[in-house]
C-alpha positions as CSV (number, residue, x, y, z in Angstrom):
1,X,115.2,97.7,87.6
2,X,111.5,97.2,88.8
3,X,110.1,98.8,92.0
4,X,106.5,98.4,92.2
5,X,104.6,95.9,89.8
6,X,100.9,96.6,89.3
7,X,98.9,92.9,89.0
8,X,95.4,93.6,88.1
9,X,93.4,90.6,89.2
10,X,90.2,89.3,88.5
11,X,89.2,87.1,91.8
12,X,86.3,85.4,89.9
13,X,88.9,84.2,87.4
14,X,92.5,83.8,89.5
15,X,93.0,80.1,88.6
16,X,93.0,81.2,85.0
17,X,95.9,83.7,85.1
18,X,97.8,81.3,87.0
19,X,100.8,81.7,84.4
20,X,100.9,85.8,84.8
21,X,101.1,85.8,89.0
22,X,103.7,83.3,88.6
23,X,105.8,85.5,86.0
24,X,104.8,89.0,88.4
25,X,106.0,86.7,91.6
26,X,109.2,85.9,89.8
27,X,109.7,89.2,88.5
28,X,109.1,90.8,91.7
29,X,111.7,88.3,93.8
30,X,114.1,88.7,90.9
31,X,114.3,92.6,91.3
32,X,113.2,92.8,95.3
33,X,110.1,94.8,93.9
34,X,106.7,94.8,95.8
35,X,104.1,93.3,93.6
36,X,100.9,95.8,94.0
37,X,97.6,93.0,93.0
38,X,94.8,95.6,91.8
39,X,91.2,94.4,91.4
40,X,87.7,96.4,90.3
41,X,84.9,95.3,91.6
42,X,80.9,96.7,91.3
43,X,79.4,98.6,94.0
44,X,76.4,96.0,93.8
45,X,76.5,92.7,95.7
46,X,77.9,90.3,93.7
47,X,78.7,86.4,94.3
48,X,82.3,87.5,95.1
49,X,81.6,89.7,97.5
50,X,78.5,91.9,99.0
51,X,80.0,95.1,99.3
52,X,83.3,97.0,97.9
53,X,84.7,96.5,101.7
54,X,84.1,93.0,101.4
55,X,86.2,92.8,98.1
56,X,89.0,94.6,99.3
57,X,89.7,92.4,102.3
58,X,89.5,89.5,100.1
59,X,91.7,91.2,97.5
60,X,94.3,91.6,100.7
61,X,94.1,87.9,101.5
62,X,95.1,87.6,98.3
63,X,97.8,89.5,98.1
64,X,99.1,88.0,101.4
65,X,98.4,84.5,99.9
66,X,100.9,85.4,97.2
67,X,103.7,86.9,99.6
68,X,103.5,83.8,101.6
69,X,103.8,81.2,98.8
70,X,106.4,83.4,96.6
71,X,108.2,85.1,99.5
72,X,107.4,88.3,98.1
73,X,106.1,92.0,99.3
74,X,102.6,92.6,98.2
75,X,100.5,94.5,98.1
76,X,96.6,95.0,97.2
77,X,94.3,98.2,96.0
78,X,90.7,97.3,95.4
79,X,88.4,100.1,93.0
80,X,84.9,100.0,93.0
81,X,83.4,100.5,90.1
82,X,79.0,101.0,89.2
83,X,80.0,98.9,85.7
84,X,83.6,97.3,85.5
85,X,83.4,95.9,82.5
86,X,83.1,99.6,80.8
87,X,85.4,101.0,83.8
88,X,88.1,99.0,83.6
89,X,90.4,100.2,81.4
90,X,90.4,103.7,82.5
91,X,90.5,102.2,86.3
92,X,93.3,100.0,85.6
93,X,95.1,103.3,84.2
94,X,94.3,105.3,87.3
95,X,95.8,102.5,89.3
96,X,99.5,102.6,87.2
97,X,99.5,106.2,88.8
98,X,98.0,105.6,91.6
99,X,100.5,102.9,93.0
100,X,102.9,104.2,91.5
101,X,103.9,101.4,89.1
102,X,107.0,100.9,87.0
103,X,105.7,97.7,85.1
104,X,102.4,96.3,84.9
105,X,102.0,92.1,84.5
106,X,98.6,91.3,83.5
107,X,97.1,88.4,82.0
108,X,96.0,88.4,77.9
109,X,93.7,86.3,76.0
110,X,94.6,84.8,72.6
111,X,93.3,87.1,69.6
112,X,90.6,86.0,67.9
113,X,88.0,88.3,65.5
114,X,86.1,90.2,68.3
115,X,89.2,92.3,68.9
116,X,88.4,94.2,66.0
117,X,85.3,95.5,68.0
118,X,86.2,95.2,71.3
119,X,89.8,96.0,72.1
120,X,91.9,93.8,74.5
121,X,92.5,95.2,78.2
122,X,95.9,94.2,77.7
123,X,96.7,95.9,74.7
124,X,94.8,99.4,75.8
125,X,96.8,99.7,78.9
126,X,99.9,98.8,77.1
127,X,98.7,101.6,74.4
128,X,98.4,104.5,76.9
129,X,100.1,103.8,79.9
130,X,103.4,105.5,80.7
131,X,105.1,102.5,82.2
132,X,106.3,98.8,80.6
133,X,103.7,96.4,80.6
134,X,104.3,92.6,79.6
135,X,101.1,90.5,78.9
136,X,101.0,87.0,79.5
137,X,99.1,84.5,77.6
């Protein structure tokens, strides 16, 4: 049913969306699909990494991390952005395209009254992208 699941990832914040790389992993042995982790990083040093390159190898230890322990084909695309936080949305849809994605697993927050000035990541990718997306809280 599923080829290619996009994962975006937020390596400053991995051991919180625990719960959605477990569902992706299972959803990805269940259906033989290649789990695709993308991550957005700034093209400013940061304490993750100094430079875009930097991130991107990181981001593919990551990915390999996650094949190893799930047994699973990964995967990673790193984007470099000059703000994420305003980027990400439209990055994240570039990716679905980009890696040619047929579901997207991403973590989600629990509402709260903010969203009604800030939408959720979560819910604008599942607004305008093309492909399923199932967000995990």
């Amino acid at each position: 049913m599923f080829e290619r699941i996009m994962v975006p990832v937020d390596l400053t914040h991995a051991d919180r969306i625990e719960k959605a790389l477990r569902c992706a992993a299972d959803l990805a042995a269940h259906y033989s699909a290649t789990a695709i982790y993308v991550g957005v990083t700034t093209e400013q040093p940061s304490s993750l990494a100094h430079t875009p390159a930097e991130y991107a190898e990181k981001l593919a230890a990551f990915a390999k991390e996650q094949a190893e322990q799930h047994g699973i084909a990964t995967e990673s695309k790193a984007y470099a952005s000059h703000d994420p936080t305003i980027d990400l949305d439209p990055t994240l849809l570039k990716a679905v395209g980009e890696v040619k994605a047929d579901l997207v697993v991403m973590a989600s927050h629990i509402p709260n009254i903010s969203d009604r000035w800030w939408p959720a990541n979560g819910g604008t990718i599942a607004t305008h992208s093309d492909v399923s997306v199932l967000l995990v809280r």
